[in-house]
C-alpha positions in Angstrom: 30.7 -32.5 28.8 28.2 -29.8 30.0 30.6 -27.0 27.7 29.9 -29.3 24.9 26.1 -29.3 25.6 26.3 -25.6 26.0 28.1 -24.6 22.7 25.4 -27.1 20.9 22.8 -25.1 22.4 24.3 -21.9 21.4 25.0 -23.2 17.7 20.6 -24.3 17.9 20.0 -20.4 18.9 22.4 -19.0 16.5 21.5 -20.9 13.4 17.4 -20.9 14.3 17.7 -17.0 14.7 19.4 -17.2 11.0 16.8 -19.3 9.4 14.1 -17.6 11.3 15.4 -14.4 9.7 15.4 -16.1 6.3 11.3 -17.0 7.0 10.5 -13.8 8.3 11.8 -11.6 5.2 9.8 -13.3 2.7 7.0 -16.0 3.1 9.1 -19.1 2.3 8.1 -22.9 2.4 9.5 -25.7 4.4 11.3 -26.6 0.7 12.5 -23.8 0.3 14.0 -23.4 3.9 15.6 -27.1 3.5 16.9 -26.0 -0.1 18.9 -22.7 1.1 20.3 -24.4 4.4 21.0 -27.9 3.7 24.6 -26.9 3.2 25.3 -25.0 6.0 23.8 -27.0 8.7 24.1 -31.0 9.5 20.2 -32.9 8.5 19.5 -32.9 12.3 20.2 -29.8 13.5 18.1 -28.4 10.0 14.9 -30.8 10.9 15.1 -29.4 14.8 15.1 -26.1 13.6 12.4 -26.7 11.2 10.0 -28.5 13.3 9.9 -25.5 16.3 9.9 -22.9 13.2 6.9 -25.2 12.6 5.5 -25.7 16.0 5.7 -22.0 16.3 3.8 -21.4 13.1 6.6 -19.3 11.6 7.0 -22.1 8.9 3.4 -23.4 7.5 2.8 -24.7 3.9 -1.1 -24.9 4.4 -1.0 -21.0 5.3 1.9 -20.1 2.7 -1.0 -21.8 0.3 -3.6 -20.2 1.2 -1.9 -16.7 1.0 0.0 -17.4 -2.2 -3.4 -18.2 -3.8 -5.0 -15.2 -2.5 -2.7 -12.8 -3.9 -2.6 -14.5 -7.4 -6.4 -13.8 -7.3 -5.8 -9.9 -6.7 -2.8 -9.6 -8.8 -3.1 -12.3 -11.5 -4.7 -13.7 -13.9 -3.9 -17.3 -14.0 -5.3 -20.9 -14.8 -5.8 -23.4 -11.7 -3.0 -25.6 -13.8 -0.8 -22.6 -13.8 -1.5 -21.7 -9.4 -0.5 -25.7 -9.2 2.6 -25.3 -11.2 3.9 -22.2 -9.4 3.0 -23.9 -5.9 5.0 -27.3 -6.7 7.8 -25.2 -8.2 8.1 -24.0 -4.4 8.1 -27.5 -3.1 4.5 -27.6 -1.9 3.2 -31.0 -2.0 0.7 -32.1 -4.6 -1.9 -33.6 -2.3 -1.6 -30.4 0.1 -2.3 -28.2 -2.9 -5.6 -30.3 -4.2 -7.0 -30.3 -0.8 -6.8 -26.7 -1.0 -8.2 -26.4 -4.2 -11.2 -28.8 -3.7 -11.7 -27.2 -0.3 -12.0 -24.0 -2.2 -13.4 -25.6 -5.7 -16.3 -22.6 -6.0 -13.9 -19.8 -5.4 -11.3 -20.9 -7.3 -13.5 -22.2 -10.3 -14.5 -18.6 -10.5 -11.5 -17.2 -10.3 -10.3 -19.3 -13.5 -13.3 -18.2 -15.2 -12.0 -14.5 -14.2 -8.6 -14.5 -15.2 -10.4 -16.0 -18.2 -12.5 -13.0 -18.9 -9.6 -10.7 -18.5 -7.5 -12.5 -20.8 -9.9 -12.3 -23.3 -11.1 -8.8 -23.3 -7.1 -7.7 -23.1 -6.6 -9.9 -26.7 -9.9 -9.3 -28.2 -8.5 -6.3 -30.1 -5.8 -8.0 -31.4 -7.0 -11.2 -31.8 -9.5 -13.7 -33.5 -11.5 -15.8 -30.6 -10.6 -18.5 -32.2 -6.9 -17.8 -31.6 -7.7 -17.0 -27.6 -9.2 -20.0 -27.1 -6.2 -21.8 -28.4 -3.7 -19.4 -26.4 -5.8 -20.0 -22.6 -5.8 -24.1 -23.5 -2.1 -23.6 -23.8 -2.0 -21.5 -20.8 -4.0 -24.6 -18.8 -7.4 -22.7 -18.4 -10.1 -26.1 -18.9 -12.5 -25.7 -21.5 -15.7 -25.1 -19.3 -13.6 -21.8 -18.0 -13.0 -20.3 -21.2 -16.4 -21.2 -22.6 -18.2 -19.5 -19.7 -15.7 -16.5 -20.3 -16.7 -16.0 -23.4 -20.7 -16.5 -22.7 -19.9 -13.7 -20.0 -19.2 -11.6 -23.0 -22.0 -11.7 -24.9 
């Protein structure tokens, strides 16, 4: 019995040090963690893993958010539809990401009206206003974004 125990335990180590290596190389959600080891290991022994990954917050939506969102803001220019989109694609939960966005509602208002502006001073060249307006709605950006945008201008 205790051998049995022991090469359990030893399984738990091997396979947590492989999904903790999987976390570590690239900021990853719980989804995505569940998604790329629900083959190789039984629902129990994934969920155990999991929760201490969790417990020792090497696995945390709520901070994978909050970073994701803070590097779309330096890199991107994107509408608060399009940051929701990308962070449900990853398996975040909807309610976890409109808490973070009506925590942040100020900052992340702005940053819509942002990307906004830099969308529109890239296209203006090319491009009636008119035609903008219509390509950020399609893109998600609200109408109140793109009409302060575009008063930014002036």
């Amino acid at each position: 019995m205790y051998s049995n125990d022991y090469e359990k335990l030893k399984e738990f180590d091997k396979m947590k040090s492989k999904v903790l290596k999987y976390a570590l190389y690239k900021k990853r959600t719980e989804q995505e963690i569940r998604q790329k080891f629900a083959k190789d290991l039984e629902e129990n022994m994934l969920n155990d893993i999991i929760e201490v990954l969790k417990q020792n917050a090497y696995i945390d939506d709520n901070n994978y958010i909050k970073r994701t969102v803070d590097e779309y803001m330096k890199l991107k220019n994107l509408s608060l539809k399009e940051v929701r989109y990308k962070l449900i694609a990853k398996g975040i939960k909807s309610s976890m990401i409109e808490d973070f966005i009506s925590d942040n509602y100020d900052e992340m208002n702005e940053y819509e009206i942002q990307s906004a502006y830099n969308i529109i001073c890239k296209k203006r060249p090319t491009m009636e206003d008119e035609d903008i307006k219509i390509y950020l709605m399609k893109k998600g950006y609200s109408s109140d974004s793109i009409k302060n945008a575009l008063l930014s201008l002036e």
